[in-house]
C-alpha positions, 0 to 999 in steps of 0.5 A: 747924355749926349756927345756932339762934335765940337764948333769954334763956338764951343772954344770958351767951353771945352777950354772951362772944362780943361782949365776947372778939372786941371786946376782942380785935380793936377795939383793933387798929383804934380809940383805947380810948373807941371799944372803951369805946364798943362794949362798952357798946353791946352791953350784957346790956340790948340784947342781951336785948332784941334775943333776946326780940324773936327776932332773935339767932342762935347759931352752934355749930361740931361740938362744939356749941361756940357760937363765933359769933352774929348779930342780924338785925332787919328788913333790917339785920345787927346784932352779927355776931362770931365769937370771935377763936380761929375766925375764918378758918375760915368761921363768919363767912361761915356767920352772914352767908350766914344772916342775908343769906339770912333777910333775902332772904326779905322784903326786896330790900336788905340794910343794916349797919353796918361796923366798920373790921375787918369792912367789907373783909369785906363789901365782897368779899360785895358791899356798897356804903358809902352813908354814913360816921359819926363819933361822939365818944366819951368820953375824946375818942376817935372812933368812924368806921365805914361803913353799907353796903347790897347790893342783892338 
């Protein structure tokens, strides 16, 4: 496994890895305005910008095949989705222990926003929610999801 920092030549990858783990996993856990939602959010506008700001990272498993990507920007963990085919098999908890570990080198608290799906995950990696948010999407569907923090 290796984790390198993202290039604006990376867009149409980590875009493929948030769009597939998205349209794959989200609508086990939200009406379709929420996954509408997601998707839009994480749009090629967004994601350039968070890669030109050199924020993005991309993981490569052995066969140097990019199967997961994370944003780290200030103290809080952004975008971090490992395609649907390679979850369980610790690709997630590689992109969390680095961008936790990059985040340990400036600042004493580690924030983010979790999903449904993801925040079980960061609860058992320590993480306290400190706030809850609902957004009204298009189509009347709700978007909840928790922001979270962990002390270092």
């Amino acid at each position: 496994m290796t984790i390198t920092q993202a290039v604006p030549s990376d867009l149409e990858t980590v875009k493929n890895i948030t769009a597939q783990t998205i349209n794959a996993v989200y609508p086990h856990y939200y009406p379709s305005g929420a996954v509408d939602f997601f998707l839009s959010h994480h749009n090629d506008c967004n994601i350039l910008t968070d890669i030109e700001k050199e924020n993005v990272y991309i993981l490569n498993d052995a066969d140097n095949m990019a199967v997961g990507t994370v944003t780290v920007k200030d103290n809080e963990i952004c975008r971090l989705f490992v395609l649907p085919e390679y979850q369980g098999k610790g690709y997630g908890r590689e992109l969390l222990n680095f961008a936790e570990k990059k985040i340990s080198e400036k600042y004493s608290s580690i924030v983010l926003d979790a999903s449904l799906p993801a925040k079980a995950i960061y609860l058992k990696k320590g993480y306290i929610p400190t706030n809850n948010h609902t957004i009204r999407t298009e189509n009347g569907d709700y978007l909840c999801y928790d922001v979270m923090e962990k002390k270092l």
